[in-house]
C-alpha positions as CSV (number, residue, x, y, z in Angstrom):
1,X,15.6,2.5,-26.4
2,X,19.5,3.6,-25.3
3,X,19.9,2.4,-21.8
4,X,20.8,6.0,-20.2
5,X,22.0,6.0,-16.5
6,X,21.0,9.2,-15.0
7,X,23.3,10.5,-12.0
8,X,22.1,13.0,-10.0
9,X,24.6,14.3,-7.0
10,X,23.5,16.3,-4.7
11,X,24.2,18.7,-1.8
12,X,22.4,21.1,0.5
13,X,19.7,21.4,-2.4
14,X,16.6,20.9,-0.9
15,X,15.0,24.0,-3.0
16,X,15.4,22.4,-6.0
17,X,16.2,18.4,-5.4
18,X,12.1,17.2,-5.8
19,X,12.0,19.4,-9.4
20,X,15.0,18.0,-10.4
21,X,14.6,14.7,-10.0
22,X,10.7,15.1,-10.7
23,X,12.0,16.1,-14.4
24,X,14.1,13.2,-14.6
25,X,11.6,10.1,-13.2
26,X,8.5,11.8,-15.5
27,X,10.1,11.6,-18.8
28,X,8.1,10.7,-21.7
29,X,10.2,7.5,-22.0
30,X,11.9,6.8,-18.5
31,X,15.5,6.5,-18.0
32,X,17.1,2.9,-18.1
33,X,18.3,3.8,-14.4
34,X,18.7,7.4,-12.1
35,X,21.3,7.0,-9.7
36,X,21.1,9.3,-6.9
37,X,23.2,10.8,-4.5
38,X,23.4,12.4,-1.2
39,X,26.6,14.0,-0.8
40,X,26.0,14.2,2.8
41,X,23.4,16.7,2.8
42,X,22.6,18.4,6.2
43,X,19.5,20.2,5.2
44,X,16.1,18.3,4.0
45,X,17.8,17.5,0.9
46,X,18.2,13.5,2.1
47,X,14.6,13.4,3.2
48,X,13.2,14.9,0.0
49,X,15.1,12.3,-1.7
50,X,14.2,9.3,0.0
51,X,10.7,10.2,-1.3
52,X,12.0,8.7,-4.7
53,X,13.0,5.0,-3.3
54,X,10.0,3.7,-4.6
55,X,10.4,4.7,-7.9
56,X,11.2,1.5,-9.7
57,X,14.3,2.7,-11.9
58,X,15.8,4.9,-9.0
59,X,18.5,4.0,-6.7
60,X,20.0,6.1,-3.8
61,X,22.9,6.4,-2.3
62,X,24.1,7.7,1.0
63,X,27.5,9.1,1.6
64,X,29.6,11.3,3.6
65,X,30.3,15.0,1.3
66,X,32.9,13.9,-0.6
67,X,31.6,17.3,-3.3
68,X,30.3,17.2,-7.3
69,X,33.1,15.4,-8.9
70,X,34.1,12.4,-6.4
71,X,30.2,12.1,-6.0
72,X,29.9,11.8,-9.7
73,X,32.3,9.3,-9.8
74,X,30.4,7.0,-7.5
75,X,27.7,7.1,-9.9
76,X,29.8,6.0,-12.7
77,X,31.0,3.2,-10.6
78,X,27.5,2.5,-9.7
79,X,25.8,2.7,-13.4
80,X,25.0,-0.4,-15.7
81,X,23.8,1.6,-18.8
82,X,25.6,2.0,-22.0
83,X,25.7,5.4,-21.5
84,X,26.4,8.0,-18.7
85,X,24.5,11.5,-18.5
86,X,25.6,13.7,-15.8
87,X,22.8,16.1,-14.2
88,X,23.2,18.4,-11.6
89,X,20.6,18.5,-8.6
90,X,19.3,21.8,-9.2
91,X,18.1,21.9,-12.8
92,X,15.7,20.6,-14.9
93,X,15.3,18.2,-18.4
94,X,13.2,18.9,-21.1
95,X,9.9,16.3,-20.3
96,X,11.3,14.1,-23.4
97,X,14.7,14.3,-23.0
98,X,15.2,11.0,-23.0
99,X,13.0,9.9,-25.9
100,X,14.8,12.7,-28.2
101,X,18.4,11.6,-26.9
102,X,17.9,8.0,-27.2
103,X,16.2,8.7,-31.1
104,X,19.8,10.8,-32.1
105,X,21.8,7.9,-30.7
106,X,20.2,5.2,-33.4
107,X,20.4,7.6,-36.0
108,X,23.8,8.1,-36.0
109,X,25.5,5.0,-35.6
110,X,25.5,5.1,-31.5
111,X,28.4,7.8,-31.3
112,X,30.5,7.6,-28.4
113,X,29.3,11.2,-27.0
114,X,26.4,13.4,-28.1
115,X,26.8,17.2,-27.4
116,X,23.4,19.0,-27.4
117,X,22.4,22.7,-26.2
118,X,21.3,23.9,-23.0
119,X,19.0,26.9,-21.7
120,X,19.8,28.8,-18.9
121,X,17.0,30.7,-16.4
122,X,17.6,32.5,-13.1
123,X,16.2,31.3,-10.0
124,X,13.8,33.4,-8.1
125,X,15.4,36.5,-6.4
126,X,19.2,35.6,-8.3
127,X,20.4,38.8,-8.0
128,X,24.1,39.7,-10.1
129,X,25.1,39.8,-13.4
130,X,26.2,36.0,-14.2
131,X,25.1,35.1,-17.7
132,X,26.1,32.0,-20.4
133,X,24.5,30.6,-22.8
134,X,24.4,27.3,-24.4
135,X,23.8,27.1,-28.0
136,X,25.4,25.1,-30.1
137,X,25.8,26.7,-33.3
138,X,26.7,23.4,-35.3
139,X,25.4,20.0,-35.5
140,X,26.1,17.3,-37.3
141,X,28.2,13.6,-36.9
142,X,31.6,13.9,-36.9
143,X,34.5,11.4,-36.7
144,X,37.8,13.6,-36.6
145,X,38.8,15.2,-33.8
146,X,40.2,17.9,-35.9
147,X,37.0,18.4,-37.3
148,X,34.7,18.3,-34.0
149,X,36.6,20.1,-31.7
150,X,38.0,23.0,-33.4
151,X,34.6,23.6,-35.1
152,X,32.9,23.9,-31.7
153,X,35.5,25.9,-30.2
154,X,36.0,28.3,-33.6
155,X,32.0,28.7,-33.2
156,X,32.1,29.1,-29.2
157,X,29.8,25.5,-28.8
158,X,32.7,24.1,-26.9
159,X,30.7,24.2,-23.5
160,X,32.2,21.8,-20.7
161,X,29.4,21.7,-18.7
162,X,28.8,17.5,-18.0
163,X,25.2,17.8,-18.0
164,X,25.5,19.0,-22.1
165,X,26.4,15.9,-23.5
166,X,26.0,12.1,-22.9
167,X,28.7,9.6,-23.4
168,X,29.7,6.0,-23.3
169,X,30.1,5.0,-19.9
170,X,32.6,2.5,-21.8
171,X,34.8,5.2,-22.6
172,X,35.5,6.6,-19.2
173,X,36.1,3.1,-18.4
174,X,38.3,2.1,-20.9
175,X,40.3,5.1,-20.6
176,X,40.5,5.2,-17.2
177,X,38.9,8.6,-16.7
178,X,37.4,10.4,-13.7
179,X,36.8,13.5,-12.2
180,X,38.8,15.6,-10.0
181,X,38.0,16.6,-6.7
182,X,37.5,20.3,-7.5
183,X,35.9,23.1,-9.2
184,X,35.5,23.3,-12.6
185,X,35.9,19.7,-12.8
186,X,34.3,19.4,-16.1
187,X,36.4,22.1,-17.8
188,X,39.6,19.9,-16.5
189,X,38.1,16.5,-18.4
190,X,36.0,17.6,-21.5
191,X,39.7,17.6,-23.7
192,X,40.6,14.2,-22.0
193,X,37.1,12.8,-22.8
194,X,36.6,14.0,-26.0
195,X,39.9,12.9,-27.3
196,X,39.4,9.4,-26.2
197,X,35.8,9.6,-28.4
198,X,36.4,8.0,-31.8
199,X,32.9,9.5,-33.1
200,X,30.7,12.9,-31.8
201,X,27.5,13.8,-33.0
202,X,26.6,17.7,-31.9
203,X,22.6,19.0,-31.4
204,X,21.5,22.0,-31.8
205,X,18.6,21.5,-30.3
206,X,17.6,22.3,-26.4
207,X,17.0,19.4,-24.3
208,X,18.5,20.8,-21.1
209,X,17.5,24.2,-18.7
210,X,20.1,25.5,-16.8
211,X,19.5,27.2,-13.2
212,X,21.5,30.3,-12.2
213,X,20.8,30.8,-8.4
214,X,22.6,32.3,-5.5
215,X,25.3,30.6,-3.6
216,X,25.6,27.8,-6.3
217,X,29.3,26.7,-7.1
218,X,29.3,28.4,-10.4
219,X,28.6,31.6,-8.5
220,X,29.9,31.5,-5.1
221,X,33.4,29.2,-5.4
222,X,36.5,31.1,-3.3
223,X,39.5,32.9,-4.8
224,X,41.6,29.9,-3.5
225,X,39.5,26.9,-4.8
226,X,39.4,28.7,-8.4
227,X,43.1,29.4,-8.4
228,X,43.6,25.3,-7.4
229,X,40.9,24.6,-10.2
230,X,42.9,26.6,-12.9
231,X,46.1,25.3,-12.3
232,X,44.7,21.6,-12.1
233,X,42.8,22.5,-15.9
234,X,45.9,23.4,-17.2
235,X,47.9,20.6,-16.0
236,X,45.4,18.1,-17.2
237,X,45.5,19.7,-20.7
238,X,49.4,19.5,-20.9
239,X,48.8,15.5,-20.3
240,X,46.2,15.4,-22.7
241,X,48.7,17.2,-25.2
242,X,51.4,14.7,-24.5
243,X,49.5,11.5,-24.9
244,X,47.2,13.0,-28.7
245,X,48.8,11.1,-30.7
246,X,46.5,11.7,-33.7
247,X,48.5,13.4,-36.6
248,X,45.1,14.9,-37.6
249,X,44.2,16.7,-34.2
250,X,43.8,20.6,-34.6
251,X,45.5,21.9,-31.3
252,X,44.5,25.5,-32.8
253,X,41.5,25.1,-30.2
254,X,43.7,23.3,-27.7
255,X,46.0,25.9,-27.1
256,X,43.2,28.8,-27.2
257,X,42.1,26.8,-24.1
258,X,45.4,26.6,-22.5
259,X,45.8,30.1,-23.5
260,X,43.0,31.1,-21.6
261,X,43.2,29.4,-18.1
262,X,46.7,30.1,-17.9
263,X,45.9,33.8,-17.7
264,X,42.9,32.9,-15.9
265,X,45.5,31.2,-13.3
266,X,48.0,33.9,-13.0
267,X,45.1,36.3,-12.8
268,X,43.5,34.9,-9.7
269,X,47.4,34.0,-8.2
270,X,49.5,35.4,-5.4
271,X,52.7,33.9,-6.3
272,X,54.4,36.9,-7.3
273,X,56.3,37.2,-10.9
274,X,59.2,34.7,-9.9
275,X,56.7,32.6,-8.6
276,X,54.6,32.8,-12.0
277,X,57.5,32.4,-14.1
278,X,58.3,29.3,-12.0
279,X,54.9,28.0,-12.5
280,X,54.5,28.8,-16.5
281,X,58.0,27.1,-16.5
282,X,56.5,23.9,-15.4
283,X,53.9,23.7,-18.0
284,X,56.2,24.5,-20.8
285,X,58.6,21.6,-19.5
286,X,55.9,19.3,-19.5
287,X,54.4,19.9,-22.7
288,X,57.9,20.4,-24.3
289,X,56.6,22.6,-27.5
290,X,57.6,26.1,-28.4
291,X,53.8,26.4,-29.1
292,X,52.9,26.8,-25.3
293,X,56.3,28.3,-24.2
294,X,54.7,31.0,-26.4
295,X,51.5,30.9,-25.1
296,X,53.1,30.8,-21.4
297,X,55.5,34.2,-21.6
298,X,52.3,36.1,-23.9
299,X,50.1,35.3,-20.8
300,X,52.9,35.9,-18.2
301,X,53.7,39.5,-20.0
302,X,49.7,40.6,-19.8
303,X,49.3,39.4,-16.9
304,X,52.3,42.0,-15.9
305,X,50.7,44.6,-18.1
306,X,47.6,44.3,-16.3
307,X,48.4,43.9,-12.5
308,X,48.9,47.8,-12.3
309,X,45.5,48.5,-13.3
310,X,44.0,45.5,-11.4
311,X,45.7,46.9,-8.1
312,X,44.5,49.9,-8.8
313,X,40.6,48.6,-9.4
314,X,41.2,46.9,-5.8
């Protein structure tokens, strides 16, 4: 079988932490190794966990909160298998998740990541309209990354979410990559990942459930901490565009992407429109292509369209 390390962070969880990890440790094929983390949990969340140090495969770690993304990258730092699959600490795995993924691995060719689909269900007593799915409309192997990323993004598969996909752990290495200490950190390094991967293969198939709960970072992050995240997206984007060198990457997906968190950014901002146009002008120096000065001054000019109606809403 692959050797899969498993890394579970987690924080203030201690509703969901023994389901979680329970999914993980009873597979129909166990893990190579589940690394798990306490992110400086001040609930039961550390004693529910330390009810898994006897599980032969699992390993814990104790740390002061450092939050998701510097936690995940103690796991990385920590894990000896070939490859890496992030899971979060209140969801659950299909029961042979890892026999399925470790199957499509040796069937085609070991590919650097494997993107595969996702369910989502609402915890008990969720109450508010927060919705996504995550189907992937396409599968197939794929060693472009014209092909793979603009087919996922032209048939809205393009999901970001770490625990959708498995990947080399040599690839993160190699490349240097890591995440951010913020929110959204894996919207800011799916374009850096995936264009380090010089073969994909994308699932259709469901291996994954998704929880949507109350007071979750999906659903309860701050004004302030989504404006920092969408700025830091956009800024790791505009690197990733400066350092593609591939003649035959598609940026039509790259720049619907930019596109979308710039407004996203200036939506959620205070700056002010010389502010904005200060911070757009950034970008656009950065990248250095007429293609996102465009894409800059169309978001800025909605943006100005709309903050009439938005103040009026408020």
């Amino acid at each position: 079988m692959v050797k899969i390390s498993v890394v579970i962070p987690a924080y203030n969880v201690e509703k969901y932490i023994f389901e979680a990890i329970s999914s993980v440790v009873s597979q129909s094929v166990s893990p190579y190794e589940v690394i798990v983390i306490d992110d400086g949990s001040t609930d039961s969340t550390g004693t529910i966990i330390d009810g898994f140090d006897k599980v032969e495969f699992v390993s814990i770690v104790k740390q002061k909160n450092m939050g998701l993304g510097l936690a995940r990258n103690v796991g990385l730092e920590r894990a000896t298998g070939d490859y890496i699959y992030f899971f979060d600490s209140d969801d659950i795995l299909e029961n042979d998740f890892i026999e399925r993924v470790s199957e499509l691995v040796l069937e085609n060719n070991k590919p650097d990541i494997l993107y595969f689909s996702g369910e989502t269900f609402y915890d008990k007593g969720f109450k508010g309209e927060f919705y996504r799915e995550y189907y992937r409309k396409i599968s197939g192997f794929y060693e472009s990354k014209d092909f793979f990323i603009s087919k996922m993004v032209n048939n809205k598969s393009f999901f970001s979410s770490a625990c959708l996909y498995i990947s080399k752990k040599s690839i993160w290495i190699d490349n240097g990559l890591v995440f951010k200490d913020m929110i959204h950190e894996d919207e800011e390094i799916i374009f850096p990942l995936s264009s380090c991967a010089k073969s994909i293969y994308i699932e259709k198939d469901s291996y994954f459930r998704r929880r949507i709960r109350s007071g979750s970072i999906m659903t309860s992050a701050n004004l302030d901490k989504k404006k920092l995240a969408y700025f830091l997206i956009v800024d790791g984007m505009a690197d990733t565009a400066k350092n593609i060198n591939d003649k035959y990457f598609d940026k039509k997906a790259f720049y619907f992407r930019v596109k979308k968190y710039l407004f996203k950014y200036l939506n959620s901002s205070s700056l002010g429109g010389w502010g904005s146009i200060k911070c757009l002008s950034f970008f656009c120096l950065k990248i250095r292509t007429l293609k996102i000065l465009y894409i800059s001054f169309y978001c800025f000019l909605k943006w100005l369209l709309l903050r009439p109606f938005a103040s009026v809403q408020d």
